[in-house]
LUMRO-726447 format. One record per residue (C-alpha): x negated, y negated, z; residue number from 1; residue in one letter. Coordinates in Angstrom, 1 decimal. Each point is the difference from the previous one (the first is absolute). Example, Ala and Ser with C-alpha at 12.3 -4.5 7.8 and 13.67 -1.06 7.14 Angstrom:
+--------+--------+--------+-----+----+
:      x :      y :      z :   i : aa :
+--------+--------+--------+-----+----+
:  -12.3 :    4.5 :    7.8 :   1 :  A :
:   -1.4 :   -3.4 :   -0.7 :   2 :  S :
+--------+--------+--------+-----+----+
END
This chain:
+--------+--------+--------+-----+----+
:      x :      y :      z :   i : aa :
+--------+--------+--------+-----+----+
:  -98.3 : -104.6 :   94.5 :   1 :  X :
:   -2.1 :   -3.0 :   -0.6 :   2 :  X :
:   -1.7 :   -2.0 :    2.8 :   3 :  X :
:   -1.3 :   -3.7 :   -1.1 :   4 :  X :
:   -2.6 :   -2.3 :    2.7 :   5 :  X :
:   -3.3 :   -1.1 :    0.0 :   6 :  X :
:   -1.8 :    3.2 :    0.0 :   7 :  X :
:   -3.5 :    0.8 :    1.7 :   8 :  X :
:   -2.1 :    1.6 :   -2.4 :   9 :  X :
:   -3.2 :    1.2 :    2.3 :  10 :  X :
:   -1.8 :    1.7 :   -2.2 :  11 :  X :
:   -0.4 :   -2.8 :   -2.5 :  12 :  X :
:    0.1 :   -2.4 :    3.4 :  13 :  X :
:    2.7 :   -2.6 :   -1.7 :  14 :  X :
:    3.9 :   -0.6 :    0.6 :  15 :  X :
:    1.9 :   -0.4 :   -2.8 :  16 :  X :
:    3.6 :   -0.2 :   -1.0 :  17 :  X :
:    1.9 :    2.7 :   -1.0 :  18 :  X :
:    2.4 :    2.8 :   -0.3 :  19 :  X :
:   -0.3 :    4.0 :    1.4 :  20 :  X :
:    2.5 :    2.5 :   -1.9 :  21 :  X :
:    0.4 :    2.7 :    1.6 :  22 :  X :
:    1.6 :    3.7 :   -0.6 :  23 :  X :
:    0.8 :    2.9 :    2.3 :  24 :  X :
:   -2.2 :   -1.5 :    2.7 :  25 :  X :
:   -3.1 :   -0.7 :   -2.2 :  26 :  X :
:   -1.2 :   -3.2 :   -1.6 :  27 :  X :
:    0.1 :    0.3 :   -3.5 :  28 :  X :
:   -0.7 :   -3.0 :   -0.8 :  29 :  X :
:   -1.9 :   -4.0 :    1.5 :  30 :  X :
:    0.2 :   -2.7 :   -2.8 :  31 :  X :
:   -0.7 :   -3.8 :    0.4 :  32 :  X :
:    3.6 :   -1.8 :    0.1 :  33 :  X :
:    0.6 :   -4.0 :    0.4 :  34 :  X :
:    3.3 :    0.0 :    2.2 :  35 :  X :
:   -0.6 :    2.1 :    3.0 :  36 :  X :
:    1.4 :    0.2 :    3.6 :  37 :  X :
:   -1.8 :   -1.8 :    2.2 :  38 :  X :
:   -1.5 :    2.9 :    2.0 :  39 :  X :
:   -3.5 :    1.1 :    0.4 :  40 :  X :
:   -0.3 :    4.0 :   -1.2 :  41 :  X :
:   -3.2 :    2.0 :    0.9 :  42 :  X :
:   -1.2 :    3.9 :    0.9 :  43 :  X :
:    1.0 :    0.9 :    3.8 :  44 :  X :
:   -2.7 :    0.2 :    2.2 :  45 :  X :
:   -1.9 :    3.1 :    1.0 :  46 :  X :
:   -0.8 :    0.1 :    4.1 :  47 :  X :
:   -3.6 :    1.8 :   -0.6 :  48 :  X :
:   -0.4 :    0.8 :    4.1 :  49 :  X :
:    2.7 :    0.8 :    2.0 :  50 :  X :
:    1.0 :    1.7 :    3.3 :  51 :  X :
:    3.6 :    0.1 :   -0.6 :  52 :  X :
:    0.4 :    1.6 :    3.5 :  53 :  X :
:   -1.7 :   -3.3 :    1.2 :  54 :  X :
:    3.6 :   -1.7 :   -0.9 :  55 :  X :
:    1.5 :    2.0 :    2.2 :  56 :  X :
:    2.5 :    0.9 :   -2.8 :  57 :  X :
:    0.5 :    3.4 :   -1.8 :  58 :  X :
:   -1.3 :   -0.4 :   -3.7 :  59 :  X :
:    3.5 :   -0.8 :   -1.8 :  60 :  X :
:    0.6 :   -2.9 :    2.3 :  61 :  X :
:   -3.7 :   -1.3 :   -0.1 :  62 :  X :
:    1.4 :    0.3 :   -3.7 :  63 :  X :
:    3.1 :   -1.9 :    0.2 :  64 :  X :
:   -1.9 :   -3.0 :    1.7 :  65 :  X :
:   -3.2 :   -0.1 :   -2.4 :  66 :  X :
:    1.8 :    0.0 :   -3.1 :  67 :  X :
:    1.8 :   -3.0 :    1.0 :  68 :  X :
:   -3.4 :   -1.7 :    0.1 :  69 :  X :
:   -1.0 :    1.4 :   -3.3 :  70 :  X :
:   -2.2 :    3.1 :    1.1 :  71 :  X :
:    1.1 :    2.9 :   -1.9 :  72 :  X :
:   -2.4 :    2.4 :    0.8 :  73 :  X :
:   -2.9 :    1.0 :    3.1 :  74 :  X :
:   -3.0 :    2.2 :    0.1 :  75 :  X :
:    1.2 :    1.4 :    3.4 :  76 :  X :
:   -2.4 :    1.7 :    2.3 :  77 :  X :
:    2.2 :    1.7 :    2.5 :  78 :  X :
:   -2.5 :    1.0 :    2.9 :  79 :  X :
:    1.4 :   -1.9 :    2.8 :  80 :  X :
:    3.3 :    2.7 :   -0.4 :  81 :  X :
:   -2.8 :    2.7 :   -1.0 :  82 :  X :
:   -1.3 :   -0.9 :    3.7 :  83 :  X :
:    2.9 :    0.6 :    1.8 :  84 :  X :
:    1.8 :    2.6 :   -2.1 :  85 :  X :
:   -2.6 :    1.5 :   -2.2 :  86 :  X :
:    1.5 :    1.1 :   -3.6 :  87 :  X :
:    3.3 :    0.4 :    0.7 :  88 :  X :
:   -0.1 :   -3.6 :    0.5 :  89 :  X :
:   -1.6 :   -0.9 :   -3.3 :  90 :  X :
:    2.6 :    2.0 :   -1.9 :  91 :  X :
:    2.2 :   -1.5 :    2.1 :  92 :  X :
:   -1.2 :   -3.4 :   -1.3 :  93 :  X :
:    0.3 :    1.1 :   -3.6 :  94 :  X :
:    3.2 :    1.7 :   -0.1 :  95 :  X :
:    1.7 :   -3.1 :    1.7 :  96 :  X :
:   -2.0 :   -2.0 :   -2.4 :  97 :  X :
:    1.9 :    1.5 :   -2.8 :  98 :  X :
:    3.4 :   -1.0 :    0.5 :  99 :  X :
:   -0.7 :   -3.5 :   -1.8 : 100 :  X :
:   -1.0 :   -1.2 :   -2.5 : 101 :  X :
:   -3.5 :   -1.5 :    0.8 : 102 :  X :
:   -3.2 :    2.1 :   -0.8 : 103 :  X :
:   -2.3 :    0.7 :    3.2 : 104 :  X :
:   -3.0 :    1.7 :   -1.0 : 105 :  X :
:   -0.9 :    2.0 :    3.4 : 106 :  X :
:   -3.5 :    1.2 :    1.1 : 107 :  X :
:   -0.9 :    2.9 :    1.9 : 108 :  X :
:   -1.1 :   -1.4 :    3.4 : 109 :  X :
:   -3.6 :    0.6 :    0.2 : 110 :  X :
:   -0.9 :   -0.4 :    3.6 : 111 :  X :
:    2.5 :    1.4 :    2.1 : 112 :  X :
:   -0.8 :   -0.5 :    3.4 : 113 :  X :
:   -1.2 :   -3.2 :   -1.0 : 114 :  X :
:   -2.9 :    0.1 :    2.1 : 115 :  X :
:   -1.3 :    2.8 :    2.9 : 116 :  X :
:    0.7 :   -2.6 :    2.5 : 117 :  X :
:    3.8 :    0.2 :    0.2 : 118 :  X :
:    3.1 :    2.1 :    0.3 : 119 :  X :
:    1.7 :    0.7 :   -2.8 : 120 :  X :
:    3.1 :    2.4 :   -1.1 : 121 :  X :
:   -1.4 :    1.5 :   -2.5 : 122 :  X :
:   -3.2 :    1.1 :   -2.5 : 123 :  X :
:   -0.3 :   -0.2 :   -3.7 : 124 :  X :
:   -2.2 :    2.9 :   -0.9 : 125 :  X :
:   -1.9 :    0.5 :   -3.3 : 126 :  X :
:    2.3 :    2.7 :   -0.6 : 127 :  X :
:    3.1 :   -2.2 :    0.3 : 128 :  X :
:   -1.5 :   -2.9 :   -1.9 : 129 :  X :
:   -0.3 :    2.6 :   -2.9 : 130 :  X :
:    3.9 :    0.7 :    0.2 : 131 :  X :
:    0.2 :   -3.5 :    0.4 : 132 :  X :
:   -1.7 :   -1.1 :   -2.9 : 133 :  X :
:    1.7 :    3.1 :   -1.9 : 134 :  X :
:    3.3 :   -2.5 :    0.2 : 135 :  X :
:    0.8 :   -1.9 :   -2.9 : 136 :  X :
:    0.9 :   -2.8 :    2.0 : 137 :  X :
:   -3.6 :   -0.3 :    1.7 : 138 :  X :
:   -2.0 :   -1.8 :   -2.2 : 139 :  X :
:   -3.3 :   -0.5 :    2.2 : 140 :  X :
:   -2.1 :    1.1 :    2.6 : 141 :  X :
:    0.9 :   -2.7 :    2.6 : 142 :  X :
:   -2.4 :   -2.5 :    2.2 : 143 :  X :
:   -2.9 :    2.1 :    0.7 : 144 :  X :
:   -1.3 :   -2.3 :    3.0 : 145 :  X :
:   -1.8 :    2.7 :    1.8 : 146 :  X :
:   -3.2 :   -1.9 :   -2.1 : 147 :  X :
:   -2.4 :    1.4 :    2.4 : 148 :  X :
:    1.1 :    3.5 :   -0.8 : 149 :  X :
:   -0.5 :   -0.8 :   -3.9 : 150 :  X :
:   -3.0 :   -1.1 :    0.8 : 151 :  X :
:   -1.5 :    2.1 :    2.1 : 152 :  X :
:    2.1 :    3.3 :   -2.1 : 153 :  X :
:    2.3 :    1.0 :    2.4 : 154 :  X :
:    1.0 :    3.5 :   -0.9 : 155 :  X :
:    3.9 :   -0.8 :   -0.2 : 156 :  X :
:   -0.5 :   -3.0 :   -1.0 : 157 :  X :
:   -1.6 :    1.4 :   -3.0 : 158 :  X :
:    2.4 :    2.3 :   -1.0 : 159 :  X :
:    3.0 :   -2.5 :    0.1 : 160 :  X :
:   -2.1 :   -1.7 :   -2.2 : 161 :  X :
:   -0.7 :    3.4 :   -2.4 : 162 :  X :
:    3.2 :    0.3 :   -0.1 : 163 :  X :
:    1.5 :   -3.0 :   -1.4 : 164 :  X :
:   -3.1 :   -0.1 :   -2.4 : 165 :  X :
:    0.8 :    3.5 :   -1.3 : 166 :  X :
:    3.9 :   -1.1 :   -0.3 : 167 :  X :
:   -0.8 :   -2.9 :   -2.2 : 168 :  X :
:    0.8 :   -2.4 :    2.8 : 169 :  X :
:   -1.0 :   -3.0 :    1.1 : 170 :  X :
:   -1.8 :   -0.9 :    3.0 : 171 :  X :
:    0.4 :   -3.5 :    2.0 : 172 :  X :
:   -2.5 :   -0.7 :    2.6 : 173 :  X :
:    0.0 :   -2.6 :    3.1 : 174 :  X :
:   -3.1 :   -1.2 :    1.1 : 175 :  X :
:    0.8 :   -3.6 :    1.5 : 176 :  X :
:   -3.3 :   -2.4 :    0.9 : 177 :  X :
:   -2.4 :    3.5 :   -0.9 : 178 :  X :
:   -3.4 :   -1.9 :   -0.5 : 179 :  X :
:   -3.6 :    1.1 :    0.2 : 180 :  X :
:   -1.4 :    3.0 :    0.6 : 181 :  X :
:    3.5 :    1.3 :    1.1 : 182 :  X :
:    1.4 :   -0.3 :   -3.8 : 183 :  X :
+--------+--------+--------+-----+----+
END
């Protein structure tokens, strides 16, 4: 298969003319090419924070509407479904998620309750994160926004945090407008 347009070449930041051969589903090949369609061709987009719950869509339709806008992949942090359904919901999340062909790259929801100041229908205990993080589909330790508890080292905060460091696994933080003596 060949596909021909002006292609987006982001790395080198320049569009160019030209031609992409391709063979059982991988590029083999970009040249330069003087007669092209007249299409613009670049890398899908990667949704780097996402709440896919916040769509109020399971993860294969959030899918099936982002692709269309050229997002082919989210770093998903699934804690609002973590908050109501603990980790049957995030597994939930990711099995859905595999029935297209989009790549999600889940988190394990890393404050579940979200704060101590409301109701939720579930935890997310160190314990669980560690099966969590055990899953080849979870890829991170999700939104640690209890910020006071990091810095003042909460005791399970702490060993969320152990625990994705001792897997090998990332760790992405929240701390929104955190100034001063606070950070």
């Amino acid at each position: 298969m060949k596909i021909s347009g002006h292609i987006v070449d982001v790395r080198n930041r320049r569009i160019f003319d030209g031609l992409i051969n391709i063979e059982n589903d991988r590029i083999t090949s970009i040249e330069e090419a003087t007669e092209v369609e007249d299409q613009y061709v670049l890398p899908g987009f990667i949704d780097s924070h996402v709440h896919i719950e916040s769509s109020m869509l399971v993860p294969s339709e959030f899918a099936r509407l982002a692709v269309v806008h050229g997002t082919v992949a989210t770093v998903s942090d699934p804690h609002e479904i973590g908050n109501v359904l603990g980790v049957e919901g995030v597994e939930y999340m990711i099995e859905n998620g595999k029935k297209v062909n989009f790549k999600f790259n889940f988190g394990a929801p890393s404050c579940v309750p979200a704060t101590t100041f409301e109701t939720a229908g579930a935890e997310i205990t160190p314990d669980e994160i560690e099966y969590l993080l055990k899953k080849p589909e979870v890829k991170y330790l999700a939104e640690m926004m209890n910020w006071p508890g990091v810095l003042f080292k909460d005791e399970t905060v702490y060993k969320k945090i152990d625990i994705a460091k001792k897997l090998g696994k990332p760790i992405d933080g929240h701390a929104p407008g955190l100034r001063g003596d606070q950070a």
